[in-house]
N, C-alpha and C positions, 0 to 999 in steps of 0.2 A: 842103888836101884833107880833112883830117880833121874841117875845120869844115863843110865841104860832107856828108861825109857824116852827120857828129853830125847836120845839119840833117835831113837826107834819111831818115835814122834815125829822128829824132823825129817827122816827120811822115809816112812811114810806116803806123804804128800807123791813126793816123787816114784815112788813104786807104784804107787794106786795109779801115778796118769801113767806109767810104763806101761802097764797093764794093761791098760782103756785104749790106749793108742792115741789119746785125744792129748791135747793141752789143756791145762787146769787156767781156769779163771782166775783172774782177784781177786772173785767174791769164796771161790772155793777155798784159796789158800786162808782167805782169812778165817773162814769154817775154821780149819784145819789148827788156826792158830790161837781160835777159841779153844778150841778143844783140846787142846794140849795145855790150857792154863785150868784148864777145870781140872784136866789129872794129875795136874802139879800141884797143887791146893796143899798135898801133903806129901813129904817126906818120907814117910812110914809106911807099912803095908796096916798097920794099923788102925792108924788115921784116913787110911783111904777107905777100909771097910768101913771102918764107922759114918766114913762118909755118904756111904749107898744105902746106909739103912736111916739115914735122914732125908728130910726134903730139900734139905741144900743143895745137895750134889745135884738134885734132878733139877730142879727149879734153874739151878747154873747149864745144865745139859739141855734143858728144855729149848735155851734159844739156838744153840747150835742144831740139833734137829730142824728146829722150825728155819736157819739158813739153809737145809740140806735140803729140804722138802721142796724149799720156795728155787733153789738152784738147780733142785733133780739128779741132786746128789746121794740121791737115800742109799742109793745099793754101795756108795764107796764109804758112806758114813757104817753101813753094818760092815763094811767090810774092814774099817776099821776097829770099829767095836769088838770085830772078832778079833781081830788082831790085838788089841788091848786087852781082852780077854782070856788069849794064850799066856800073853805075858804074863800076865797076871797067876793064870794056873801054875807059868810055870813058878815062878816067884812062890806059889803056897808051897806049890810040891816042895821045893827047900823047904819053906819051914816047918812043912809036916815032918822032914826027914832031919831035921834039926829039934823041933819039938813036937811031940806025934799030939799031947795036949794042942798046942797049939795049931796043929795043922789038922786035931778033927774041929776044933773050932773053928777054923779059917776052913774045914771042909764044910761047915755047915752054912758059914758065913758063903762059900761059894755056890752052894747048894740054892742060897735063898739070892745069892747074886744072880746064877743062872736063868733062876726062875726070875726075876726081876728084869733079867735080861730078855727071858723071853716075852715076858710081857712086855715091854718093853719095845720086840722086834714084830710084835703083831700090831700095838700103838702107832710104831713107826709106819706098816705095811698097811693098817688101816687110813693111818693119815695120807700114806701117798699115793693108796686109791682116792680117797677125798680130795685129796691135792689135784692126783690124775683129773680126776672129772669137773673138779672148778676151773683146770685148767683146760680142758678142752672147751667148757664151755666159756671162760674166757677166751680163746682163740677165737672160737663159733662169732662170738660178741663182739670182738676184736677185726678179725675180718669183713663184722657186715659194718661195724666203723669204719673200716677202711674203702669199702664200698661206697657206702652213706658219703663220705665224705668225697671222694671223687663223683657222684653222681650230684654231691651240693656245689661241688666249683664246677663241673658243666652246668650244674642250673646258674650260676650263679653269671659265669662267663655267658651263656644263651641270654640271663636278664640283660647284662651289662650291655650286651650287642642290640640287643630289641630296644634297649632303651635311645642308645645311638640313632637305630634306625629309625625309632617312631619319631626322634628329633628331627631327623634327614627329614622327615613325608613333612613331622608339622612345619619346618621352615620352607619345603615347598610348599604345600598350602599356604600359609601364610606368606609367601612372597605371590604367590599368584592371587591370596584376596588385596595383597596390597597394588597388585599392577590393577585389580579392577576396581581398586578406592583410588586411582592415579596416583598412589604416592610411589611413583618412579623411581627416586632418588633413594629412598629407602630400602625399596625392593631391590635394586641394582647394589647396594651394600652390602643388604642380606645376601643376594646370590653371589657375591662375590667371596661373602666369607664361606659359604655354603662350599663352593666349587674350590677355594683355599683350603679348609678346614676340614669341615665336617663329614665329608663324601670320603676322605682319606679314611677315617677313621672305619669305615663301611664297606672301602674297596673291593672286600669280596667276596660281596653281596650282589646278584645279578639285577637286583632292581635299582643299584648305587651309581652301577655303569646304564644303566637306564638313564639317570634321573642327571648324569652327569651330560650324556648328549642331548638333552632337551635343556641346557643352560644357554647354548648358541641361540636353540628356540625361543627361549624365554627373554634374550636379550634382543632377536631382533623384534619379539614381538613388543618391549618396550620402546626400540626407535619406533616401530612403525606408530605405534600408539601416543608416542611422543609427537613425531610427526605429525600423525591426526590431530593433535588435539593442538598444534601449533597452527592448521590451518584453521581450524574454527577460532584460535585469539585471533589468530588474520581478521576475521570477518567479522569478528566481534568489535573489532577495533577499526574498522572500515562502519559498521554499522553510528559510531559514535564521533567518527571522523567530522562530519558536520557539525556536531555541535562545539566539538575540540577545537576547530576553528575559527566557529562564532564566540567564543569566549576569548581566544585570542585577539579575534578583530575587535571585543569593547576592552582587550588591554592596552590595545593598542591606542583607539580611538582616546581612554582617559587621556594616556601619553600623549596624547597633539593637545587635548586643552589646558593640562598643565603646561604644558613648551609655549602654548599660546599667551596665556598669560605671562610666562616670565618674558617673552618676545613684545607683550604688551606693556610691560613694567621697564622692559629697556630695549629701545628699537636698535640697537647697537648688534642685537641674539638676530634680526632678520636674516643673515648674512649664513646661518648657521639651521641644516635639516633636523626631522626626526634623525634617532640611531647619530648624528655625525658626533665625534668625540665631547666637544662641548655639550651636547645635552645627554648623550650617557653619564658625563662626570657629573650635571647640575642636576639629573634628575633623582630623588629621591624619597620617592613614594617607599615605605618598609611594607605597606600588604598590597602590594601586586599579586595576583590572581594568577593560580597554577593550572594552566590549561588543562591539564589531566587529573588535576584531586582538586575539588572544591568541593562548595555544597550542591551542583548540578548533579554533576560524573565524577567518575573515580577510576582514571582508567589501569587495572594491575597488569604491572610488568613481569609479576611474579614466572606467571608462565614461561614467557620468552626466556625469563633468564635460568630456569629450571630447564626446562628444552634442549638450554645452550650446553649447563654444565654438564645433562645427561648425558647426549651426545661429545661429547668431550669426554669421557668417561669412557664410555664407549667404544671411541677413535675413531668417530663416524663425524667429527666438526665438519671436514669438508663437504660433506656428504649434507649435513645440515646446514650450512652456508648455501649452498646451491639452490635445497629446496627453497629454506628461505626468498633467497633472490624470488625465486622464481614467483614463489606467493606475492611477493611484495607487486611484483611485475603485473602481476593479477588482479591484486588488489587496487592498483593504478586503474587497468583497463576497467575495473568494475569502477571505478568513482570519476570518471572520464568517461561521458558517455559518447554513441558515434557520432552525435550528433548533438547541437544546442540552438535553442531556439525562444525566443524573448522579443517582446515586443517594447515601446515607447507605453505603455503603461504599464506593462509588466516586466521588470527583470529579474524576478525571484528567483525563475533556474539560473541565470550567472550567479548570483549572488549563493547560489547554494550548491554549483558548482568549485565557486571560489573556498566557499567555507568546506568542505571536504577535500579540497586537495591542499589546503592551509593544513588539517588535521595534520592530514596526511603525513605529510612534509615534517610536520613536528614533531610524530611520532617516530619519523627517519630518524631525524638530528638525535633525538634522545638515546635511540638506540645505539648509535654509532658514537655517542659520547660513553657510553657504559659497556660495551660490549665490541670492542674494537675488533675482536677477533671476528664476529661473524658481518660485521658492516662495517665495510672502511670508507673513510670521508670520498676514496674516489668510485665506488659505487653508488653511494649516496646520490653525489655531485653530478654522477650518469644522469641518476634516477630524476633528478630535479629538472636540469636539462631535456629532457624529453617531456617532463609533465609541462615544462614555459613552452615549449615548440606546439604542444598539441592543444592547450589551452588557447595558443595564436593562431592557430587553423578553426578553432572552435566560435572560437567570437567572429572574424574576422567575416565570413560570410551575412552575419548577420547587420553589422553598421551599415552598409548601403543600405539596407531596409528601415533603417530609423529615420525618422522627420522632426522630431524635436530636439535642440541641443539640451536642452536640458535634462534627457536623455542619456546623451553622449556625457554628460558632468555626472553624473548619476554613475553608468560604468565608470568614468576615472576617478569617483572616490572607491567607490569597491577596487579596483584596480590598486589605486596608491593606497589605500588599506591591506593590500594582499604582500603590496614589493613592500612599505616599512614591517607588517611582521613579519614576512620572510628575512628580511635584513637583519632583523634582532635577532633572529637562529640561525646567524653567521650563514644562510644562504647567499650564493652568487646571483643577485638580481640586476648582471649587464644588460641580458636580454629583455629579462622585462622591461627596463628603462628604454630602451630600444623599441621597444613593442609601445609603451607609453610614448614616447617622440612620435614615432607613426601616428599613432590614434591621436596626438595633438597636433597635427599635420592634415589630420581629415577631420578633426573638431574644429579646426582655423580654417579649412577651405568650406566645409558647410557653412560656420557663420560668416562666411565671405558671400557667399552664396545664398543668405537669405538677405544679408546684407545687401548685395544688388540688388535683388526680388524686390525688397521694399524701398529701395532708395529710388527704382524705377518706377515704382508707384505714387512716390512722393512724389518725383520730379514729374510726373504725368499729372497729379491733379495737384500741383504747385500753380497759384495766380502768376506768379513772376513779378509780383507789385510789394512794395515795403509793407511789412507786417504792420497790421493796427492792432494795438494792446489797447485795451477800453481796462484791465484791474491790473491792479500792484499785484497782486499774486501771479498772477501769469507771468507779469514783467520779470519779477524777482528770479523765479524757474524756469526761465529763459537764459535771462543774464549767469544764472547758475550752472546751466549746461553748456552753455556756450563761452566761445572764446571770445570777448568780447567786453568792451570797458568803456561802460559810458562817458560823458561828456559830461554826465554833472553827476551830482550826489545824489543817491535814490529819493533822500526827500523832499528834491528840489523839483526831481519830476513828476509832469503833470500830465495826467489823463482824458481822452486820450492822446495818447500819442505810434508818433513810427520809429520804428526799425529799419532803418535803410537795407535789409536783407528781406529777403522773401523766407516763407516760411519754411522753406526744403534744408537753411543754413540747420535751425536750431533742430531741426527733425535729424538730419542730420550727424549733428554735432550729440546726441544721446545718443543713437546707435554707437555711433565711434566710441562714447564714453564707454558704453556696453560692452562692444566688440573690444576693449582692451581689458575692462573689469574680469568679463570671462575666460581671457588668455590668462588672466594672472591667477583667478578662480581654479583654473585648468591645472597651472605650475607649480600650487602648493602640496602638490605630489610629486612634485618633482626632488631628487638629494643632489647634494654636488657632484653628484656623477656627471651631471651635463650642466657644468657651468655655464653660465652666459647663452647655453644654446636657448633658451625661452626667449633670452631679451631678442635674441639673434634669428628665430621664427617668428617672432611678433613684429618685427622691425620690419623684417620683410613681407609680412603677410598685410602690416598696417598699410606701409608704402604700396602695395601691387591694388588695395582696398584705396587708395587716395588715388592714387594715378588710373587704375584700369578701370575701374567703376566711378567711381564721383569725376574728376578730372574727365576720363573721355565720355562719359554722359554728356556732362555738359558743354564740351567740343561738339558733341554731334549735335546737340542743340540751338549751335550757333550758325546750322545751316537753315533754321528758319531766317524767313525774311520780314519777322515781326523786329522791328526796330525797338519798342520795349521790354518784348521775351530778351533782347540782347544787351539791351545796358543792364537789365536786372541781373543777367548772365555776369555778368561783367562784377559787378559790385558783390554777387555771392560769391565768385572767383576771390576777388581779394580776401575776402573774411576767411575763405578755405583756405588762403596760404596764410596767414595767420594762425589758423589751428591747427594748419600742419608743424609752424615754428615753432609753436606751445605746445603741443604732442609730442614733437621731439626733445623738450625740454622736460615733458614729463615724463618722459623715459628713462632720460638718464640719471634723474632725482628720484623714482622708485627701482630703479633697478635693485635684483635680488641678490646678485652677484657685483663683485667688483668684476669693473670691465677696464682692459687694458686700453680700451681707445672709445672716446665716447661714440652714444648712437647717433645716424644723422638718416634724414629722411631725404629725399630726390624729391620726395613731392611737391615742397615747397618750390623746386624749381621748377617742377611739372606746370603749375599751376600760373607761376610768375609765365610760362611760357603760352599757355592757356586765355591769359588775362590777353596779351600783344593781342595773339589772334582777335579774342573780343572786340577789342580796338579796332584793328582792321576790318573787325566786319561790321562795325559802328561806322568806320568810314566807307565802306565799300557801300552799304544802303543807305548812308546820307548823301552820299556820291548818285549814288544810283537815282533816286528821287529828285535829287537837282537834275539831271540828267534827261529823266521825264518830261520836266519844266522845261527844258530847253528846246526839247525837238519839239516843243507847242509853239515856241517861237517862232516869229511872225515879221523877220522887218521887213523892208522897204526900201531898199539901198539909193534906190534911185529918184524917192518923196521928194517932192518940194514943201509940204504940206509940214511944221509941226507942231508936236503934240503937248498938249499941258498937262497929261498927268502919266506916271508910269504905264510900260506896256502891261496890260492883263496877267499875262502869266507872271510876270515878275512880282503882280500882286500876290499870287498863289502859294508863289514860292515865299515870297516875305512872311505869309502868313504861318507856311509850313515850318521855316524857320523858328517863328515865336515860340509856334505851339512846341516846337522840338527843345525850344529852349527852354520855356518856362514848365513842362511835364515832362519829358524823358529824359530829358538829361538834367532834370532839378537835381540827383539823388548822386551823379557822379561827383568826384573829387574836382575839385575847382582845375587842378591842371592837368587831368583827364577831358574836359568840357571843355578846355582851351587848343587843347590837341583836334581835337576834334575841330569844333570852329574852327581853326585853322585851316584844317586838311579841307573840310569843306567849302570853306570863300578864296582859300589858293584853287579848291578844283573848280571852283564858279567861274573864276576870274580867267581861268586860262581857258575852261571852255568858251566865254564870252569873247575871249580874245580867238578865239578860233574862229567864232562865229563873225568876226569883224573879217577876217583876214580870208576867210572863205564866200566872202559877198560876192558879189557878180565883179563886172569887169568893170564898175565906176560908182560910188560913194558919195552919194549928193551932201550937200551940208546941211542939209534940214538932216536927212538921215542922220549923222554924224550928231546935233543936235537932241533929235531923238535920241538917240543909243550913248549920251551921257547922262539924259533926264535920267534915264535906267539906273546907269552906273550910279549916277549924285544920289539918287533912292536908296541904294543899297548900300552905299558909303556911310548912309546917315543912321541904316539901320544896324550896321554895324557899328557903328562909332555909340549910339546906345545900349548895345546889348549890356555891357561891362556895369553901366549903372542901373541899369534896371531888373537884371538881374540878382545886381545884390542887394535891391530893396526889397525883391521878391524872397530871396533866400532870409531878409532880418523879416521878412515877416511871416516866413513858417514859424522860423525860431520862435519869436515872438509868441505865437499863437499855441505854440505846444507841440506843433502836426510832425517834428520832425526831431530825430534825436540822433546827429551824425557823429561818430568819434572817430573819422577815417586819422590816422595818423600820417600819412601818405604827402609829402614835401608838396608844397603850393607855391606856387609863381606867386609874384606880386599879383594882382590884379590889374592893376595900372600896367604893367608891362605888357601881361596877356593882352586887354583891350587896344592897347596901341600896336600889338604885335596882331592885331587881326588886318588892321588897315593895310599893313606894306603888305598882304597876298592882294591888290588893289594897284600894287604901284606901277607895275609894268603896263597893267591897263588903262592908271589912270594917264601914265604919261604919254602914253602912244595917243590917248583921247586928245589930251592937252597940243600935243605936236600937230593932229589933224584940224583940231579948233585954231591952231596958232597963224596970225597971219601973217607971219614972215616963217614959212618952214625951212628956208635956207638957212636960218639960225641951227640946225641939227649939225650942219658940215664943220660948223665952229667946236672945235674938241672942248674948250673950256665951256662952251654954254648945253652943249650935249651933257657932257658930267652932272654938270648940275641939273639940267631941266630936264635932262631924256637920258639918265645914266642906265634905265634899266631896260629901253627900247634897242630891240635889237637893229642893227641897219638894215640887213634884207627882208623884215618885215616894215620898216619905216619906209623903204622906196619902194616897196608893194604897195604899200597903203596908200600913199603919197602919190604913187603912179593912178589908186584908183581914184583918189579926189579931185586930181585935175586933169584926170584923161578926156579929152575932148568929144565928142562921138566920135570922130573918124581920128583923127590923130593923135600925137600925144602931143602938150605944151611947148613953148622954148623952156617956161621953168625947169618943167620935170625935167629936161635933157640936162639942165644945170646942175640939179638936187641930184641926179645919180652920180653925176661926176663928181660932185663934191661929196658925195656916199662911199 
């Protein structure tokens, strides 16, 4: 039996889904195969009843139910129970018909199984309406889960998005509070990751593609605001430009008196500018002063260099290069006014024209050492270029209006403060040196020009007489300015005393010192960009100042006919070529540069040529006043009468002589005074010989007598000048009155004095041959040489014809005396 039902069991399963039409589950079959272990429990029909009428069986059946219930298998679990149930009756039916005991017991056994059964199938029918309606209202519960749960991932997915979005707005806000805190650079990050990133995430969102076309907006409204606010560091920086420069010009100024000192500790450094290689290597200050950050200013570069990287960023550089330029171009025109205007007490606008375009300038260089991309050295170098061009139109009208050189020294230290700090910021400062060369070109022709001004002054109220020094003080500041070296030791001289120069030499000789002091005053802005051009403007500016001014001054002052306005002339002349020879000596012993060829002055020669003239006109109005004297003369040709003292006027003239000798010509050089005398008693003697030879037609011998009384006069007074005048000269010396140190070569004095006599000779022999009373001794060649070597013949038989012309005819001598002529 038990294999019958194990069968009927096992196939089962598969009738019931036959039937249903359906396919059985896993979960049914294993129903299925609980439940077939519960009815196999036992063996026996016996042991199965007994088993329904215990709580085992049910308690084992109970969870098979409760899979049937929970599957919605109820109707195939009764449908198996029926089926188990048959069997089963059928199974009694045998053993009632086998044992009818036994099968009314097993009938009653079936009776209470039915009924067990049937309770059983209303338990079941009852639970699988409970089952039913837990189960619908699990579904009911189930599907509003399943609701719930897709309406929580739409909220959830709406949060997730809104939250996106609110991110999207707050990074727009927040990049637009940051464009209006100017943090640029930030904001331009943010919107980048913004317009990268986060808009993706919102694309489609109609407010996403809003916010995405207002990112162009937002960027150019950061260049523009970039921009902006790079024109106001423009003018910020323009505003501070002055002061930026004036801290420059005291870095610079330190720098010259350090260089000065070490140039004072070794005059070997003269040779060598501010900025030139040796005194960048020697200079060594560690806290030199940052034009732009100190304790004054602080000028930040931050901006410009945020500005730069924005626009870069950007890919608007170009774009902010140009503005740039353009500001900077601006910022020129504003610190460059149209006009400049400064006077001889005022030059505070140059000077604070200067110190703003110094800023300026600095503020260039810096930029274009850090920021190569939006300033290159050859925009810079533009930019420079134009600011030296305009700053030379600027000034330039204003110098003719200046009257003080000290003035004009005043602009060329601002000036050479301006070109050494430009040259320390590697600026090209050709032009300016150029511009400087000029302005020392019309600084040298102005003190040329007050220089004549007052040299014309001096020489107007100049005495023309040797200086009287009554103190050693005055002497010593004299000798100190001047070129000039006394004849004795200063404390051998005695007060008072003279100066063989007039006072216009030593007035003079300081200006000159001045006028070279301030060329060199001038040049100490000068760098070896113009070598040797200073010594080489000075030289010629000094020379054209010796020659055209002093030199022909006093040329034209020698058209006076004051005969001591002309020796004084004359003896200032030498001392002037003297300080012209020491001038050029001191040239080329301070010179700043080495010079390939030394300097040399003309003056000196101007002046030696200057002096001749003197001379000449020393002799032309001693001539001239002998001259006078002569047309008074008065002879007699034809007297029988004569005379026992000199003729009148040759007194005059004797007298004019002395005076001429012992006061105007005291002060000339002895063979200067000799020349002279000379020139004078040869022009005497030949006019007197004129005046002989121009007599009437006959020459009495009294006259002839008379007209040697003259000559023997003046023979005698020339034959003393030589020693009386140099007793005259040992007793200025002597007395103190006179302090000459001419250097100047001297004749013997003995030579000169006897060299006065033979301008006498011609006259005296012509005299001698007319007094002689054999003149036919002339025809004899040997007694001519000797006694008449310097008579000419056709004046000798003129004269001769006139001393023994007869009244009406001529001698038999004469007729002898011309033939033997």
């Amino acid at each position: 039996m038990s294999l019958t039902t194990s069968a009927t069991l096992t196939k089962s399963p598969s009738s019931v889904a036959a039937v249903g039409g359906t396919t059985v589950t896993e979960r049914t079959q294993a129903m299925m195969q609980h439940l077939q272990q519960v009815l196999l429990l036992s063996s026996d029909p016996i042991s199965l009843l007994n088993s329904f009428e215990g709580d085992d069986y049910l308690e084992q059946l109970a969870p098979v139910v409760e899979e049937a219930v929970n599957a919605s298998h109820v109707d195939l679990l009764i449908d198996r129970l029926a089926s188990i149930t048959a069997l089963k009756e059928t199974e009694v039916q045998k053993l009632c018909n086998s044992n009818q005991h036994e099968y009314t017991k097993a009938v009653q056994q079936l009776a209470k199984v039915k009924q067990s059964s049937e309770q059983m199938r209303v338990s079941v029918l009852n639970i699988n309406q409970n089952l039913q309606q837990s189960g619908r209202a699990l579904v009911a519960r189930n599907k509003m889960l399943l609701d719930s749960q897709g309406a929580r991932k739409n909220i959830d997915e709406a949060t997730a998005a809104i939250r996106q979005c609110l991110k999207v707005i707050n990074m727009t806000n927040k990049i637009n509070e940051m464009i209006e805190q100017k943090k640029y650079f930030g904001a331009l990050k943010s919107l980048d990751d913004l317009e990268q990133n986060h808009i993706q995430e919102v694309a489609q969102f109609e407010f996403a593609q809003m916010i995405r076309k207002s990112v162009p907006v937002m960027q150019a409204t950061i260049k523009d605001d970039v921009i902006a606010d790079l024109q106001v560091w423009l003018a910020s920086v323009r505003k501070v430009a002055p002061q930026i420069g004036q801290i420059a010009f005291g870095v610079t100024e330190s720098r010259r008196r350090r260089w000065k000192k070490k140039v004072d500790h070794n005059p070997q450094l003269r040779f060598y500018k501010l900025n030139s290689a040796v005194e960048l290597a020697m200079d060594d200050d560690p806290d030199e002063v940052d034009p732009l950050n100190n304790d004054t200013i602080n000028v930040d570069l931050t901006p410009f260099y945020e500005s730069m990287h924005i626009c870069s960023a950007l890919g608007v550089l170009d774009e902010f290069r140009d503005n740039y330029a353009v500001g900077r171009i601006k910022e020129q025109d504003a610190i460059l006014p149209p006009s400049l205007e400064f006077t001889d007490d005022d030059i505070a606008p140059l000077e604070s024209l200067l110190h703003g375009a110094c800023g300026f300038a600095i503020v260039e260089r810096i930029t274009v050492r850090k920021a190569y991309r939006v300033r290159t050295p050859a925009s810079v170098n533009e930019l420079w270029e134009s600011m030296c061009q305009r700053i030379a139109h600027l000034i330039d009208p204003v110098l003719p209006t200046l009257r003080n050189p000290e003035t004009l020294l005043r602009v060329r230290t601002l000036l050479g403060l301006f070109i050494q700090t430009m040259e320390s910021y590697e600026f090209s400062v050709e032009r300016l040196h150029s511009y400087m060369l000029s302005l020392f070109e019309n600084y040298s022709a102005f003190l040329k020009q007050r220089f004549a001004e007052e040299f014309q002054q001096t020489v107007m109220e100049d005495d023309y007489m040797p200086m009287k020094i009554n103190q050693r003080d005055l002497w010593e500041k004299i000798i100190g300015i001047s070129w000039y070296k006394p004849g004795k030791e200063a404390s051998k001289v005695k007060f008072p005393c003279l100066l063989p120069f007039s006072q216009v030499y030593p007035l003079s000789c300081a200006e000159i010192r001045n006028f070279v002091n301030q060329h060199y005053q001038f040049s100490d802005e000068f760098s070896e960009q113009n070598p040797g051009q200073i010594e080489t403007t000075l030289r010629a500016n000094l020379d054209e100042l010796l020659v055209q001014v002093i030199c022909r001054t006093l040329r034209d002052r020698l058209r006076s006919s004051n005969r001591e306005e002309i020796v004084q002339i004359y003896i200032n002349l030498e001392y002037f070529q003297t300080a012209a020879i020491e001038l050029e000596k001191m040239l080329n012993e301070t010179a700043t540069v080495h010079l390939d060829e030394p300097i040399t002055l003309h003056a000196g020669v101007a002046f030696s040529d200057a002096r001749k003239l003197a001379e000449t006109r020393i002799f032309e109005l001693v001539n001239s006043k002998i001259d006078d004297f002569l047309e008074i003369a008065d002879y007699d040709w034809d007297t029988s009468t004569e005379r026992t003292a000199p003729s009148s006027y040759l007194s005059d003239m004797v007298n004019f002589l002395e005076t001429l000798v012992d006061s105007t010509l005291v002060n000339l050089p002895r063979s200067i005074t000799s020349f002279i005398y000379f020139d004078a008693f040869d022009h005497l003697a030949t006019k007197l010989l004129d005046l002989l030879l121009n007599a009437g037609r006959r020459i009495s011998k009294a006259a002839v007598l008379n007209f040697n009384r003259d000559i023997c006069y003046l023979e005698n007074f020339v034959g003393n000048i030589g020693s009386s005048s140099s007793k005259r000269r040992d007793i200025s010396l002597n007395r103190g009155t006179l302090d000459d140190s001419n250097n100047v070569k001297r004749r013997s004095e003995d030579d000169a004095d006897n060299s006065l006599l033979t301008t006498f000779t011609e006259l005296r022999q012509t005299i001698d041959l007319l007094m002689s009373p054999n003149v036919e001794e002339y025809n004899n060649t040997e007694i001519r040489m000797r006694k008449y070597g310097r008579v000419k013949p056709q004046n000798a038989a003129a004269l001769v014809e006139k001393i023994f012309a007869p009244p009406a005819t001529p001698s038999r001598t004469m007729k002898r005396f011309r033939r033997g002529g």
